[in-house]
N, C-alpha and C positions, 0 to 999 in steps of 0.2 A: 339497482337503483341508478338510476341517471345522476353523470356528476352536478346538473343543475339544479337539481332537486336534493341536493343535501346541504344543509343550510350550516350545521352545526361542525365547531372549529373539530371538536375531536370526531365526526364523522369523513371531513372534509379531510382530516391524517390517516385515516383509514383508507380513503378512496387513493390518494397520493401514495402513498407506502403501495397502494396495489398497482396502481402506474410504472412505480418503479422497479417492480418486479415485471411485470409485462414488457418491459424496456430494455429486462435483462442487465440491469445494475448488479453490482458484485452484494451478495450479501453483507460485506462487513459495510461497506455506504450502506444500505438499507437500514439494518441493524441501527448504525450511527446515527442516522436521519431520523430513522421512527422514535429514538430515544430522546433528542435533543426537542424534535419539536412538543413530543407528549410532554415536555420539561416547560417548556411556555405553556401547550396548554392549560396547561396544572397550573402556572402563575394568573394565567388569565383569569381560570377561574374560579380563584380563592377572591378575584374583582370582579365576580358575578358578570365577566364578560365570556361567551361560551357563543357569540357571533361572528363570524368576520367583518361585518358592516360596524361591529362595534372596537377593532381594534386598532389605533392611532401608532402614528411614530414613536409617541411619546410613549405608548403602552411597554415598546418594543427595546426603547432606549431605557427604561426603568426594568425591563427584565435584566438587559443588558450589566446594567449597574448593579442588579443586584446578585450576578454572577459575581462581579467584581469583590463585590463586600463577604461573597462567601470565602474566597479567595482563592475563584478559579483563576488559572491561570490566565493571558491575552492569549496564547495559542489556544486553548481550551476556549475562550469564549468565541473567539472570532470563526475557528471550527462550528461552534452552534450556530453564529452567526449566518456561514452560509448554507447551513439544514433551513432557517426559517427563512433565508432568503427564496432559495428553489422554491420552499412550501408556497411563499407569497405569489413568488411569477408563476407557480403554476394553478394560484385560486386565479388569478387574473385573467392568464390564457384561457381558460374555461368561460370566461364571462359572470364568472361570481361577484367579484370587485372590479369597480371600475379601473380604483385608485392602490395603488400597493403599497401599505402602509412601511414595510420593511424595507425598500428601495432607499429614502433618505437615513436612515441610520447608518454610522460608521461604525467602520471595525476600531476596536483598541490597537494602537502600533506594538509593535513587538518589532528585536531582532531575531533573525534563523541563526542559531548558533554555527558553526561550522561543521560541515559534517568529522564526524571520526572517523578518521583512516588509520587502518591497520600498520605497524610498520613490521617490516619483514622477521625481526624476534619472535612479534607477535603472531602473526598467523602460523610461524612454524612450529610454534608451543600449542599454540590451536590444534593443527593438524596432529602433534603428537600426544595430546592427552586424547583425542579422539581415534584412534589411529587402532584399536583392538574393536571398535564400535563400526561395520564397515559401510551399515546405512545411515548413522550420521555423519562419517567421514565421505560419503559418498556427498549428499548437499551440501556440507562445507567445500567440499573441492568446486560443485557446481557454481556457488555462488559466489567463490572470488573468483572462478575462471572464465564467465559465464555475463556475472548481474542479473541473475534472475532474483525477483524476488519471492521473497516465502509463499506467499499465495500461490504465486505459479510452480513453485516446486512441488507445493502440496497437490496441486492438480495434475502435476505434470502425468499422461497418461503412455503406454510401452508403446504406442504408435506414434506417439509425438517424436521419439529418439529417432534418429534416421542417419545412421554412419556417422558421417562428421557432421552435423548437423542438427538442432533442437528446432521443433517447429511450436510456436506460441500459438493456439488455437484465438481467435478474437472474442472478446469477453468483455462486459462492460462496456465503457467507450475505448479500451484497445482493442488496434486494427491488427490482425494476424502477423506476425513477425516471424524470422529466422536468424536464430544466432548461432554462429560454427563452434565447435565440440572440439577441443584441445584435446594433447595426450594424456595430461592427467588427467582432467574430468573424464575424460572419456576411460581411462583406466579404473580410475576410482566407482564409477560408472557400474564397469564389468564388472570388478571386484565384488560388489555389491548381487547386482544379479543373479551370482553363484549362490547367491545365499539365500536369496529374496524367497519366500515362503510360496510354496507352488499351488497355494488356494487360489483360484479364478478370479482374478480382477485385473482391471484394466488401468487401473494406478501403477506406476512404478514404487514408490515407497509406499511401501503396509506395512502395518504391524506382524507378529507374529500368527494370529488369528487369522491373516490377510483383509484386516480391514483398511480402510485407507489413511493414511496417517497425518492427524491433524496440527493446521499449525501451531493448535495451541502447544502441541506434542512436542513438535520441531523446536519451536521457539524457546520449550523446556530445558530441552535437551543439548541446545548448544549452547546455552545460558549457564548449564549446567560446566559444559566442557571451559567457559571462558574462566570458570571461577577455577576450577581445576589447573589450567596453566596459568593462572597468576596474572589475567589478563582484567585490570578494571576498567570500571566504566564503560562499557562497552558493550552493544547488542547485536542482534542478531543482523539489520539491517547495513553494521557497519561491513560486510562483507559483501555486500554489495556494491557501498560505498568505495571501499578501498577496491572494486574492481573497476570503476568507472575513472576514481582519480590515477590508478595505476597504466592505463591503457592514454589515457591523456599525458601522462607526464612520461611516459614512451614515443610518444610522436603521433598517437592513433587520431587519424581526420577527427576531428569535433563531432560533425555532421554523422558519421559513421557510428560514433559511440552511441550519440544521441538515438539515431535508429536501433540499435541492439538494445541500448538500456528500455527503451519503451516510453521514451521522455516524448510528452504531450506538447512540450515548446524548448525549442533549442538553446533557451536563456536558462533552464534549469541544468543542462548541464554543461552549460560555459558559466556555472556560478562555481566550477569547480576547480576552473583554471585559477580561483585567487588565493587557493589555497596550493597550489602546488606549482613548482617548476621544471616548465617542460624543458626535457634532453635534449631534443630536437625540433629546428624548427620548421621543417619538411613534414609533409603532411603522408598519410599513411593510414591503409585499410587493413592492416595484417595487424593483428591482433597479438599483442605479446604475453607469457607466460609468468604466471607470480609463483 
């Protein structure tokens, strides 16, 4: 069915959610997007509004608030936020609405807390409650020596690996990258491989059965190792984090970092310089070891 011919707000998420796969969006965006805006629809239409011609700013700021009152968080709401913003620009782009009723609503302010970074106690308690586990001592190594993060490591496939070197296939709106492969990661790497279950696939980490191994898996699993070494507060993502503030407060060029982390603007990771002090004030593309 033609996107102009569908009139109805929950057909019109349908047809959108199938855009964004044909677009090649990362499933968990998709996932995230198809849930938040069925989350308005569903408020629309308990207001017997089930039209786009029938949905106002005010519709959109009374959804908004009543996140609020449920007591989502402003990161939580303002995330929905821009799921029903895309949905709007893109009823509009089509020529369904003239007028975008989601454009005038504002996000609730919130501050980004500071990221967690690992301090050196720390990730070596990491490393050592994991350390008899050699596939998840393997992506721990990777992603503080590395920053990749989980999604890519869960994808990461045996042809990606290339000597000193990881190659990020392009996915989503990231554009294909290469980040160079230390001795440890690259050890912990091998370590690994010797082990790695010799069922046919094209993932580097699988399970036993050689299925491929999921982040919910990973995510388990090193959540599991942080509580083991006495490590709180703390998730899986900070190991990425302490890799990007680690190679900055070593002297690593900004710009450099920015390209290996996979940062989509240069401001997200110069927001990391205020948390840490750099050693040097010479600029540098050699990558140091944690």
């Amino acid at each position: 069915m033609a996107v102009q011919e569908i009139q109805t707000l929950n057909s019109l998420q349908q047809a959108f959610i199938q855009d964004l796969k044909l677009k090649s969006r990362s499933s968990a965006t998709i996932l995230a997007y198809n849930k938040d805006i069925e989350q308005l629809v569903q408020f629309l239409g308990e207001k017997e509004k089930t039209q786009p011609d029938q949905v106002s700013p005010s519709d959109i700021e009374t959804f908004r608030n009543h996140l609020q009152e449920k007591s989502y968080t402003a990161k939580s709401i303002s995330r929905k936020l821009n799921a029903i913003k895309a949905y709007f620009r893109w009823i509009v782009s089509n020529k369904i609405l003239e007028n975008d009723p989601a454009a005038p609503v504002a996000h609730p302010k919130y501050d980004n807390p500071p990221p967690r970074l690992l301090n050196r106690m720390e990730y070596r308690a990491l490393r050592d409650a994991a350390k008899d586990d050699k596939r998840i001592s393997a992506i721990i190594e990777l992603m503080l020596q590395t920053g990749l993060r989980i999604g890519e490591v869960a994808n990461l496939k045996l042809e990606d690996v290339q000597n000193e070197k990881i190659k990020i296939s392009a996915y989503a709106s990231q554009p294909e990258r290469e980040i160079p492969l230390n001795k440890p990661a690259k050890d912990a790497l091998e370590d690994y491989l010797k082990e790695r279950s010799s069922i046919q696939n094209s993932h580097v980490f699988v399970t036993k059965s050689g299925r491929p191994l999921l982040v919910r898996n990973i995510r388990s699993s090193i959540d599991r190792y942080f509580r083991e070494a006495g490590i709180e507060n703390a998730k899986v993502n900070d190991l990425r984090s302490t890799f990007i503030a680690h190679q900055l407060r070593s002297g690593v060029d900004v710009v450099t970092i920015s390209k290996i982390a996979g940062h989509k603007r240069l401001s997200t990771t110069e927001r990391y310089l205020e948390f840490i002090e750099r050693k040097s004030a010479g600029r540098s593309t050699r990558l140091a070891e944690l």
